[in-house]
FINUVO-770826 format. One record per atom (N, C-alpha, C): residue in one letter; z negated, x, y negated. Coordinates in pm, whole numbers, plus 32768, in hexadecimal, padded with zeros to 4 digits. Last residue first. Layout:
aZXY
...
# end
This chain:
x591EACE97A29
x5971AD957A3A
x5904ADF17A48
x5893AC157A04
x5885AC3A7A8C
x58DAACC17A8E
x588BAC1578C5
x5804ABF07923
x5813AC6679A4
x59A8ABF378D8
x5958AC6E788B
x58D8AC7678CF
x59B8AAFE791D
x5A04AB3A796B
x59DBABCA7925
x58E9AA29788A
x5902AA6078F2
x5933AAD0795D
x59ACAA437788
x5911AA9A77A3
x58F2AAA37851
x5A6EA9E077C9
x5A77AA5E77C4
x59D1AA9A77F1
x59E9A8CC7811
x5A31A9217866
x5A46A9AA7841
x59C8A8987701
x594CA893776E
x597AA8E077ED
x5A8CA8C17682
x5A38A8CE766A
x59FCA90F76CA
x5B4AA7A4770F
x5B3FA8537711
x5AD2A8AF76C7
x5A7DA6C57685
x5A5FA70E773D
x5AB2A77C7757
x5AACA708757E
x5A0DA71675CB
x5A3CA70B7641
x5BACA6BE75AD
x5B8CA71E755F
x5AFAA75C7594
x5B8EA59B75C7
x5BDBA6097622
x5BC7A6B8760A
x5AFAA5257501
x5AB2A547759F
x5B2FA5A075BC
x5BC5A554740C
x5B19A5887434
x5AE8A59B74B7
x5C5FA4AB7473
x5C88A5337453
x5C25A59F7459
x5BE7A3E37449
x5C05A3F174CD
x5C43A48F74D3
x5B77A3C77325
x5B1CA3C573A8
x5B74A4027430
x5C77A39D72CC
x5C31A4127290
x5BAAA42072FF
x5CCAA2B27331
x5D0FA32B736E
x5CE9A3A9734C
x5C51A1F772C6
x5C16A1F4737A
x5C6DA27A7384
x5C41A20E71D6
x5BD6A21A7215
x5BD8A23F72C1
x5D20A1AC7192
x5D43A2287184
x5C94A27071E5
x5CE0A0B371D2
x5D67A0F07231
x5D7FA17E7206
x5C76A06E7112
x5C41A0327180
x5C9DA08A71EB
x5D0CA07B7043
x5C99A0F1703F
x5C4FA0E770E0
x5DD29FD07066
x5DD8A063705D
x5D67A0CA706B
x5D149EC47043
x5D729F1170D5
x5D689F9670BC
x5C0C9F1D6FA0
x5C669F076FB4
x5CBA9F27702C
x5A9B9EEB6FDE
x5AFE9F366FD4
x5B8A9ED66FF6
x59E49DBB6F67
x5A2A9DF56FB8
x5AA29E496FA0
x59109EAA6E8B
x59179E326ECD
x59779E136F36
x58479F516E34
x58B19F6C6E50
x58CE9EC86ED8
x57B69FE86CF7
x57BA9F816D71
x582E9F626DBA
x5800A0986C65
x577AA0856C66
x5741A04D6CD5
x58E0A1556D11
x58BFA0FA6CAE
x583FA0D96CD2
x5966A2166DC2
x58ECA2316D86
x58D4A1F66CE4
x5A42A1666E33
x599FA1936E81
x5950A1CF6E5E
x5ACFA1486D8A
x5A98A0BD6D91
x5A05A0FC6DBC
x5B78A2036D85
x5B16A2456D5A
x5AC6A1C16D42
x5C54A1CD6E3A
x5C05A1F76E7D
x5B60A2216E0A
x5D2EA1546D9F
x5CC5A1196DCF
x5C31A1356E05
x5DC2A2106DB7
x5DB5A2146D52
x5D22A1AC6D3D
x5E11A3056E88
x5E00A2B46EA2
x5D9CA2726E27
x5E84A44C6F0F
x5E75A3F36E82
x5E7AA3666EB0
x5E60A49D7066
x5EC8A4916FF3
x5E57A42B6F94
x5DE1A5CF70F3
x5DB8A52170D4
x5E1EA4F57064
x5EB7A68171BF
x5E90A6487149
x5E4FA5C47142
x5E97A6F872F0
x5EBDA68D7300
x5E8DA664723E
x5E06A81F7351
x5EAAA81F72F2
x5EDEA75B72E5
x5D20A8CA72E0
x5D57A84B7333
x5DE6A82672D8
x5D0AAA197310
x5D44A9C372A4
x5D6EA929731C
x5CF2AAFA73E9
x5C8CAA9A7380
x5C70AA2F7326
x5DB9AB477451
x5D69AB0874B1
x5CFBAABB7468
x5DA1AC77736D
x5E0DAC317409
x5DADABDB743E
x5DB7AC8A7237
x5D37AC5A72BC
x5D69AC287324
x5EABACD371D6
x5E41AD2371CB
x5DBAAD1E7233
x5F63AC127225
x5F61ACBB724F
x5EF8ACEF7251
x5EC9AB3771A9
x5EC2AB457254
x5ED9ABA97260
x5EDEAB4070CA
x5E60AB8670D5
x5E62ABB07178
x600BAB5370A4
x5FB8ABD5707B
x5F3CABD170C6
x6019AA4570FF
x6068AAB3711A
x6023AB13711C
x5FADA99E7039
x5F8CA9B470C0
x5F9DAA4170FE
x6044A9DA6F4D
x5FC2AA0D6F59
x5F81AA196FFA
x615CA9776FA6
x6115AA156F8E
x60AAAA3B6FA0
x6116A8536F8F
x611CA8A4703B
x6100A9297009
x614FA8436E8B
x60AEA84B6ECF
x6086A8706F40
x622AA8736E7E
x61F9A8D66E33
x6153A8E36E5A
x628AA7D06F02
x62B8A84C6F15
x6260A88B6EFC
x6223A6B76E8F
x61FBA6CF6F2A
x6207A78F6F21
x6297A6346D9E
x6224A6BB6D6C
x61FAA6A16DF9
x6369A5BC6DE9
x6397A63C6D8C
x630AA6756D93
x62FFA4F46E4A
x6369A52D6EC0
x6359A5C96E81
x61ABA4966E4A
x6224A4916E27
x6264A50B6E35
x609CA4D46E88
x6124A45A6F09
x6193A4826EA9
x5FB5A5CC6E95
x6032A5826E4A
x606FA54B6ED2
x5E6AA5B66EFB
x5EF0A5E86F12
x5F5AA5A66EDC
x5D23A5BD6F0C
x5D67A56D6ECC
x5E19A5906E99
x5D33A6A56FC4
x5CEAA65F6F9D
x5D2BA61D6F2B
x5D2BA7AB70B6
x5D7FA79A7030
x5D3BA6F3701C
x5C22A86A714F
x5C72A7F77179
x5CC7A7A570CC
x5BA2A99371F5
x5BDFA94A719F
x5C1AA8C87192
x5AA4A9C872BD
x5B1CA9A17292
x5B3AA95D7229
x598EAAF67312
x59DBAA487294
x5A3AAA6172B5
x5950ABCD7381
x596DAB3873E3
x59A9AAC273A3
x58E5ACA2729D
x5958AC9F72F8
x5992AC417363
x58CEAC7A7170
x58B9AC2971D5
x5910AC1D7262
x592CACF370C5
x58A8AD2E70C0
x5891ACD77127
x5A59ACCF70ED
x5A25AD7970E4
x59ABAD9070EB
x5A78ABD37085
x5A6EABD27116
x5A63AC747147
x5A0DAC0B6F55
x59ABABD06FC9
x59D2ABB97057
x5AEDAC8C6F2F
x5A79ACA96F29
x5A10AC716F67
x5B8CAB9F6F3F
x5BB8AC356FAA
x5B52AC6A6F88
x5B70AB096E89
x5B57AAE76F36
x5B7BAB516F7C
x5BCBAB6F6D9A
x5B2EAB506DAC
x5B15AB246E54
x5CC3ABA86DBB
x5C73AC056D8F
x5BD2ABFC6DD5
x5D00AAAD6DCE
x5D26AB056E63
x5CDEAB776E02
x5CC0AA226CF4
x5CA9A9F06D55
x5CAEAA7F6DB1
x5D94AAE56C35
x5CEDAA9D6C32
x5C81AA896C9A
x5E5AAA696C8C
x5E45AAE26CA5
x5DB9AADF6C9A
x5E66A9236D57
x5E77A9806CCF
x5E65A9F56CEB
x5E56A8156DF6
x5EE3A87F6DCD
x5EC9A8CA6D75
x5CF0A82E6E44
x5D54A7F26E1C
x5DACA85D6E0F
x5C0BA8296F35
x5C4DA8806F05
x5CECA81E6EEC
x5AEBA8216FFD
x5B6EA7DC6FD8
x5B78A82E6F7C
x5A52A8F07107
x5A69A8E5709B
x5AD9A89F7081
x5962A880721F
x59D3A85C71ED
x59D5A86A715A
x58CCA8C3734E
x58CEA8E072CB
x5949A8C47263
x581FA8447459
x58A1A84C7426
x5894A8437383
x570AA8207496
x576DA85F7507
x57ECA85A74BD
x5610A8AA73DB
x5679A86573F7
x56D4A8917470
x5588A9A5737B
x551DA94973B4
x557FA8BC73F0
x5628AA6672F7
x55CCAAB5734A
x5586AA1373A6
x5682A9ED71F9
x56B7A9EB728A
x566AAA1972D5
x559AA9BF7168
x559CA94471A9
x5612A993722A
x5589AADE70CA
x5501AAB2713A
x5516AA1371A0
x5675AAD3704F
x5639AB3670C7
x55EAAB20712E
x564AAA326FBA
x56A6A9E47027
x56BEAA647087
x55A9AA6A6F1E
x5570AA0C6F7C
x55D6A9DB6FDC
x5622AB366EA9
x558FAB746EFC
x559DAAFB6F34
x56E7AABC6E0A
x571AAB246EA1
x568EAB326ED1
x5722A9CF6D4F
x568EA9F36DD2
x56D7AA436E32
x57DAA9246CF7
x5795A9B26CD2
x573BA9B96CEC
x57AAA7D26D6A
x5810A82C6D15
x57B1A8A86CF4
x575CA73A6E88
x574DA70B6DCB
x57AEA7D86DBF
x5764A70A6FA2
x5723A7446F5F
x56EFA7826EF3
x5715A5E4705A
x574CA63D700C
x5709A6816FAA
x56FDA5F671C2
x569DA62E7151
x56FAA63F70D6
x5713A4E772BD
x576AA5277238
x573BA54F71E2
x56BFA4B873E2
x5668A49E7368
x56D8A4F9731E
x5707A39F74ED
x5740A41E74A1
x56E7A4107401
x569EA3837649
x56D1A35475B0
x5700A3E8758A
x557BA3A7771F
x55D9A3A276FC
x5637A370764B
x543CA3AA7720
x548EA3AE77A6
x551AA3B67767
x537EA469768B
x53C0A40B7657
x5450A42476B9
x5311A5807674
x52C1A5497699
x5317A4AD76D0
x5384A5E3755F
x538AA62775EC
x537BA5EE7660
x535CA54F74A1
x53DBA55374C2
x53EBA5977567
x526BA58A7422
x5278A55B747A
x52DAA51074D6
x5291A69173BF
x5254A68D741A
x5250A6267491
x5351A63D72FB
x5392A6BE7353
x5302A6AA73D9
x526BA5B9722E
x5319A55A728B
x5324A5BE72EE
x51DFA6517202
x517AA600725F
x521BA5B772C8
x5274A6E2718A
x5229A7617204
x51EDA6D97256
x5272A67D70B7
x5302A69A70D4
x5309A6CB7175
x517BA6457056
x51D5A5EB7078
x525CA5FD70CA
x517AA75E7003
x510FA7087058
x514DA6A370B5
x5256A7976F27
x523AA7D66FA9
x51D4A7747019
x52DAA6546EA7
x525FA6CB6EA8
x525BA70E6F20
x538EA5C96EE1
x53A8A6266E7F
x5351A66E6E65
x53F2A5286FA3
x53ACA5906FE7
x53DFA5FA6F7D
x53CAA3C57044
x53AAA3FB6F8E
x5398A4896F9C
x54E5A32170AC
x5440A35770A2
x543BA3AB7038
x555DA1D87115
x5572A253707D
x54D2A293708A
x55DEA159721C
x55A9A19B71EF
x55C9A1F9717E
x5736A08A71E2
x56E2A107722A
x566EA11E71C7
x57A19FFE7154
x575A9F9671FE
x5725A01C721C
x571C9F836FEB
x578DA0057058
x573D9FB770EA
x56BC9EF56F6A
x57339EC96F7D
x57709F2A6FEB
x55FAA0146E9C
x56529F7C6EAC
x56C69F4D6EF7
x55EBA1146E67
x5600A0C36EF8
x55FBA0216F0A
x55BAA2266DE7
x55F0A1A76DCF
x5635A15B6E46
x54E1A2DA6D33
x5511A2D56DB3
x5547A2306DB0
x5561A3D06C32
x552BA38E6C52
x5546A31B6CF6
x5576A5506C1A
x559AA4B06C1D
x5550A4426C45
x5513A6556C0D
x5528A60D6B95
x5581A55F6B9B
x54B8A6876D08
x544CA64F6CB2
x5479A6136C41
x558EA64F6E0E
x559CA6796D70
x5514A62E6D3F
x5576A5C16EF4
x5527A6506EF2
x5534A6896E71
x55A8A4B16FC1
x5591A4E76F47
x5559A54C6F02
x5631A47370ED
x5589A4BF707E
x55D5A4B07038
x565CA350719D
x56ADA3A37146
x561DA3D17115
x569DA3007322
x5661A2FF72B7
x5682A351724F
x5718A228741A
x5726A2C573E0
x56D2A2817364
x576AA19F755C
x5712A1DF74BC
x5721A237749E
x58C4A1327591
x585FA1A175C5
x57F2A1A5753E
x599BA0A57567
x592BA05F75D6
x58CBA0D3760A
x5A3BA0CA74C5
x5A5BA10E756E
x59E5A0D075AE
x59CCA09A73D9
x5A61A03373D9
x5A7AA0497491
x5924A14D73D7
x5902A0C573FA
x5953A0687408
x59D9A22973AF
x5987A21C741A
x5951A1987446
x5A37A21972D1
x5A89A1F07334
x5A33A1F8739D
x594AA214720A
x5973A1737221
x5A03A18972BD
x5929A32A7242
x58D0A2C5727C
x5904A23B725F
x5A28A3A771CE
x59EFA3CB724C
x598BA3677288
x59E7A34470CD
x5A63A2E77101
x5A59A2F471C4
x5930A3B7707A
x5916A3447070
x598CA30C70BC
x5986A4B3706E
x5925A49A7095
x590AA41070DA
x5A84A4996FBB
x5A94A4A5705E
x5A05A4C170B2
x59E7A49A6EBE
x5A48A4376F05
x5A2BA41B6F71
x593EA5786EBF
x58DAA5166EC9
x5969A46A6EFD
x5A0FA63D6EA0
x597EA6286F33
x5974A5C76F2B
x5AE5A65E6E1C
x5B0CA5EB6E58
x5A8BA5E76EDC
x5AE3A7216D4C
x5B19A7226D8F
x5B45A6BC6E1F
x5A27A7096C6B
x5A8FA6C26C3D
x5B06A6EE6CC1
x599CA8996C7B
x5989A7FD6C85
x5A3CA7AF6C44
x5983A97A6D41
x59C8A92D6D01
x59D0A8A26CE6
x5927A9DF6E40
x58E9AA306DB6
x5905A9C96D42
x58C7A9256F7B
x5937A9676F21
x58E1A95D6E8D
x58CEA804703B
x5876A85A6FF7
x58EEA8B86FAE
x5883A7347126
x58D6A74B70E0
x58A1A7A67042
x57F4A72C72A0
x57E5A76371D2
x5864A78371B2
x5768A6787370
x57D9A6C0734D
x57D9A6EF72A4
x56D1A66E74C9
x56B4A686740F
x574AA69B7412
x5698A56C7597
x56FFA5D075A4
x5704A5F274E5
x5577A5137678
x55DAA50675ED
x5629A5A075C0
x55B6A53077A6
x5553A53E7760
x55C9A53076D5
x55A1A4CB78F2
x55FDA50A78AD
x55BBA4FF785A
x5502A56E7A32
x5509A50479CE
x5553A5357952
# end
């Protein structure tokens, strides 16, 4: 029987695009005709689920956070999306250890690749994934660089497909969110589908480590 598939978007750095592509990961899921559900794990926010078609659970207290992970196990299928709020390396220690797919975003900066090479150094299974990405022609070069670098550095770790800038997209963490826009509606189903492909190599490597 297939069972809910965790995923965490997590990283040292806040203002990097979790709690976005959190949210955009579960509206493309329901835009795919699959459940998925979104935590909430920053104590310092508040939980806001108006209007969204997915599940919003509340898992900013450990208790709470241990009762969702528990009974996620149990729960024939879907997708649950942990995000995981900004400067918590201990808790985004203790959440990969309990997920099948670990995910740091990471914007074009130095900043950025400072702070995600550290946490894909204390987390050896996270990937990286670039997150709210320039469209325009003149600032692509300079943002492919960053790709560039970290992939030398983590062969095989860095999802190399960018979520591009999408200006709309911060509709999804409005108080209420009524109907998303095309764009956000279309940036949804490809930030999800990028997601499952990603999780079934994944699942396959582990596999293929499993049986060596």
């Amino acid at each position: 029987m297939n069972r809910t598939k965790l995923v965490f978007f997590g990283g040292s750095k806040g203002g990097v695009g979790k709690s976005a592509t959190s949210h955009l990961a579960c509206l493309g899921a329901i835009l795919c005709n699959q459940p998925a559900a979104y935590v909430l794990t920053d104590p310092d926010r508040q939980i806001r689920d108006k209007g969204r078609p997915y599940d919003v659970l509340d898992g900013r207290q450990p208790k709470q956070l241990a009762s969702i992970l528990d009974a996620s196990r149990s729960t024939p299928d879907g997708w649950l999306i942990i995000d995981g709020g900004g400067n918590r390396p201990a808790f985004d220690l203790a959440i990969a250890d309990e997920v099948d797919l670990c995910v740091f975003p990471f914007r074009p900066s130095h900043e950025d690749m400072d702070t995600v090479s550290t946490d894909m150094d204390r987390i050896a299974n996270a990937l990286a994934w670039p997150t709210a990405w320039p469209t325009n022609i003149f600032a692509i070069p300079t943002a492919q660089s960053f790709i560039n670098r970290l992939s030398k550095k983590y062969p095989s770790r860095v999802i190399n497909k960018p979520i591009p800038f999408v200006n709309s997209a911060s509709d999804l963490l409005a108080e209420s969110l009524d109907s998303p826009s095309p764009p956000v509606r279309r940036l949804a189903r490809r930030v999800f589908g990028i997601m499952e492909a990603q999780f079934e190599r994944s699942v396959k490597s582990v596999k293929r480590r499993a049986a060596s």
